[in-house]
C-alpha positions in Angstrom: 15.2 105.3 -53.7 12.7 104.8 -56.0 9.1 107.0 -55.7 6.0 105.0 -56.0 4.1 106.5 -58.9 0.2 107.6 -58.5 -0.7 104.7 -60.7 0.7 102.3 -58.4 -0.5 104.6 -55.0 -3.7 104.1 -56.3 -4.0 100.3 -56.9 -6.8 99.0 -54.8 -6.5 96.4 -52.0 -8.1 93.4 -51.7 -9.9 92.8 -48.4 -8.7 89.3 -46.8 -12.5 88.5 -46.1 -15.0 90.7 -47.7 -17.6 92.1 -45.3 -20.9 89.2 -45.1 -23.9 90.8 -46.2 -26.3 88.0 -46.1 -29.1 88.5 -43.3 -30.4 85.2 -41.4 -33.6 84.7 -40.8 -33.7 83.0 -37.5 -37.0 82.0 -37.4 -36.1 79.3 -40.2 -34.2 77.9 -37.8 -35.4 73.9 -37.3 -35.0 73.5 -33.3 -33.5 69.8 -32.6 -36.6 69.2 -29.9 -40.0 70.4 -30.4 -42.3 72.1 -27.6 -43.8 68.1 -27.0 -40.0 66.7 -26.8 -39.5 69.5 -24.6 -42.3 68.0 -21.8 -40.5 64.6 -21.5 -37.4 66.4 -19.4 -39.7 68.2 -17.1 -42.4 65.4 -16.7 -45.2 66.2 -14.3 -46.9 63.8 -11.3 -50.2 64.0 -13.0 -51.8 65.7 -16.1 -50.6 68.8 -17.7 -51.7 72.1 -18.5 -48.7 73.5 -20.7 -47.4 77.0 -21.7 -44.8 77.6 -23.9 -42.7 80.3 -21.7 -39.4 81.1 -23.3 -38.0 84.1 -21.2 -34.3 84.6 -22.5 -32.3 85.3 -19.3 -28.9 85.8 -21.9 -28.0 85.7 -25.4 -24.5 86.0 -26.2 -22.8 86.3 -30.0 -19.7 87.7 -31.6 -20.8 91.2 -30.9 -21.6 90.4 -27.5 -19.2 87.7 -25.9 -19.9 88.4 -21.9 -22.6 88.4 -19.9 -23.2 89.0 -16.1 -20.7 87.6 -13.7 -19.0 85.2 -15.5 -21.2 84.5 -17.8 -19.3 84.2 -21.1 -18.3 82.5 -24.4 -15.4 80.6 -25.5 -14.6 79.8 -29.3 -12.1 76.7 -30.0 -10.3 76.5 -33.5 -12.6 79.1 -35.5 -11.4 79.7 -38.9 -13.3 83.2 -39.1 -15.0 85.8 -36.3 -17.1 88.7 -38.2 -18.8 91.0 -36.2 -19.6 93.3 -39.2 -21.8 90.8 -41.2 -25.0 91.9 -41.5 -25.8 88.5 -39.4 -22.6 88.3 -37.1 -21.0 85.0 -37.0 -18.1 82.9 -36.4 -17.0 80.0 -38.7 -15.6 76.6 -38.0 -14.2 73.8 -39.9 -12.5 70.7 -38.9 -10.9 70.0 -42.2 -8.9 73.3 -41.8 -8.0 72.7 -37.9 -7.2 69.2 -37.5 -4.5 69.8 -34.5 -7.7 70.2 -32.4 -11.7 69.7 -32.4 -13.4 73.5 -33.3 -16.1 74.4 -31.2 -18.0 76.8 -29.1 -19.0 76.8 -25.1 -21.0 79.0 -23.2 -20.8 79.3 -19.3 -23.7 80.7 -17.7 -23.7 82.1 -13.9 -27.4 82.1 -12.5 -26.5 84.0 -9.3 -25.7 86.9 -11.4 -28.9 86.9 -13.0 -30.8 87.1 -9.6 -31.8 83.2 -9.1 -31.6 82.5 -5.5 -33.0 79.3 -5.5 -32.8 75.8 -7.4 -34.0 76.1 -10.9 -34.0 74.5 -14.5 -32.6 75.6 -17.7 -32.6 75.8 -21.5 -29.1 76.2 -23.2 -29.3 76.3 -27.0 -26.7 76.8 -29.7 -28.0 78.4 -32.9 -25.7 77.1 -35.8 -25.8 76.4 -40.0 -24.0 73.8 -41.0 -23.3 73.2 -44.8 -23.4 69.4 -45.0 -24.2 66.8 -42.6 -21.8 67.6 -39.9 -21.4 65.9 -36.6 -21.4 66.9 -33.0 -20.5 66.5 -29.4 -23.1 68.2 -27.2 -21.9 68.3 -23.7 -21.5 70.6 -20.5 -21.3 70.4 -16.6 -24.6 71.3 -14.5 -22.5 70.7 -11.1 -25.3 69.7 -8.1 -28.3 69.4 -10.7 -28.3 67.1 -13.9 -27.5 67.4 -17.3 -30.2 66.2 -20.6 -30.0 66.2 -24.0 -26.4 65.5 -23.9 -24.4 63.5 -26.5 -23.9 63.0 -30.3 -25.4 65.2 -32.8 -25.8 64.7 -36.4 -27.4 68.0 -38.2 -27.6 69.4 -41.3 -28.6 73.2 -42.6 -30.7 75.8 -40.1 -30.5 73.8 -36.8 -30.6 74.8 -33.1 -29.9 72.2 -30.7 -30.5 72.3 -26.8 -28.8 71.4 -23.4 -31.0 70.8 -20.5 -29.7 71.7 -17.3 -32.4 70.5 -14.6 -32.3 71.6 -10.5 -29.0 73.9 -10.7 -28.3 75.8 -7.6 -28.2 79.4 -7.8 -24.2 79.5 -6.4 -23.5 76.9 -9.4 -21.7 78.2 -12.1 -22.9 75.9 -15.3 -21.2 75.0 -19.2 -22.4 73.6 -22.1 -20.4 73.2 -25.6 -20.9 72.3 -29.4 -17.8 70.3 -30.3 -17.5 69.3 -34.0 -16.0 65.8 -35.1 -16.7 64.8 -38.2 -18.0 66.4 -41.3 -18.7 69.8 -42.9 -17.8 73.6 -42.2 -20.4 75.2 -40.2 -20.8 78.9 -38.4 -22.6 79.6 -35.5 -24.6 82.9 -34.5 -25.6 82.7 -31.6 -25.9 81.3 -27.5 -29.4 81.9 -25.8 -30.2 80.5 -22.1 -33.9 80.6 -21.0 -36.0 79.2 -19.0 -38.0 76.3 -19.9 -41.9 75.9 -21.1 -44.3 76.3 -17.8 -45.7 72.8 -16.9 -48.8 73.0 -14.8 -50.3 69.6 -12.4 -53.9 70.0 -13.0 
C-alpha cells in the first residue's frame, strides 16, 4: 500500500461553501406597505389617532427555526442553509429546483404566546432578491381573515406582509413566500407582531 507523503497530507481543502461574511443591514430593508397602507386593513368607524406599535411576539431564522407551541418554520427547495454567516440566511432559486416551487412558511400558534382572546396580526417575510423575482404570498388564518394576500413582484431589500385580522386564540395560523418566476433570492428572517395601534377619537 502506498503511504501518502507529508506534501500530499498537507494539501488544503476547499470548503464546499465558504463561510458568508457579509453583515445586513436590516434597516435598508424597503417594507412592501408603509405605516399609511398599513391603516387601510384596520380601518376605524370614525377619525384616527394612530401609533405605530410594532411589538414582535416571534422572530424565527436559520439559527432559530421553533418557536412556542408549534410555532415553527418550514423551508421548500432551498439550495443553501448557513447559520454561520455573519447575517444567517437560507438561499433559494427556482432555476436550480424546477421539480418543485422553493419557498418558505411560517406557522404561528397564538395560544402559546398567551392570547386568550380574538386578535389581529402582522406576518412578514424579510428577503433579498437579486433580480426582479416573483412571488406567491399566501397562508390560512382559519375563523378570522386573511389580507395582503397574492402575487408579488420584488426586487433587492424587500419585506413583504400577511395580515391576519380576528384569529382566535385556539387557531393555529400559516403564511408562505412561494417563488415562481425569476431570480435567486435568500431570506433572513420571519417576524410576527402585532399591528400599529388605531385609536376612534
Amino acid at each position: 500500500m502506498k503511504k501518502s507523503s507529508p506534501k500530499e497530507t498537507q494539501k488544503k481543502v476547499t470548503e464546499l461553501e465558504p463561510r458568508n461574511k457579509t453583515k445586513i443591514d436590516f434597516s435598508r430593508f424597503k417594507s412592501e406597505l408603509s405605516e399609511k397602507d398599513l391603516l387601510k386593513f384596520f380601518p376605524p368607524a370614525t377619525g384616527i389617532i394612530y401609533y405605530p406599535f410594532f411589538r414582535s411576539i416571534e422572530t424565527l431564522s436559520v439559527t432559530k427555526t421553533q418557536g412556542l407551541g408549534e410555532t415553527n418554520l418550514t423551508f421548500i427547495m432551498p439550495t443553501i442553509v448557513q447559520a454561520d454567516a455573519a447575517t444567517p440566511y437560507a438561499s433559494f432559486d427556482y432555476q436550480n429546483n424546477p421539480s418543485r416551487k422553493p419557498g418558505i412558511q411560517m406557522h404561528f400558534a397564538p395560544g402559546a404566546y398567551g392570547a386568550t382572546g380574538n386578535a389581529s396580526y402582522i406576518m412578514e417575510f424579510r428577503i433579498q432578491t437579486f433580480g426582479q423575482t416573483t412571488f406567491n404570498l399566501s397562508g390560512y388564518a382559519g375563523g378570522g381573515s386573511l389580507q395582503n394576500a397574492g402575487t408579488k413582484v420584488l426586487n433587492g431589500m424587500v419585506t413583504t406582509l400577511l395580515i391576519f385580522n380576528n384569529v382566535p386564540a385556539v387557531q393555529e395560523i400559516y403564511g408562505y413566500l412561494e417563488q415562481s418566476a425569476g431570480a435567486a433570492w435568500n431570506w433572513f428572517s420571519c417576524e410576527v407582531h402585532f399591528p400599529p395601534l388605531v385609536f376612534t377619537l
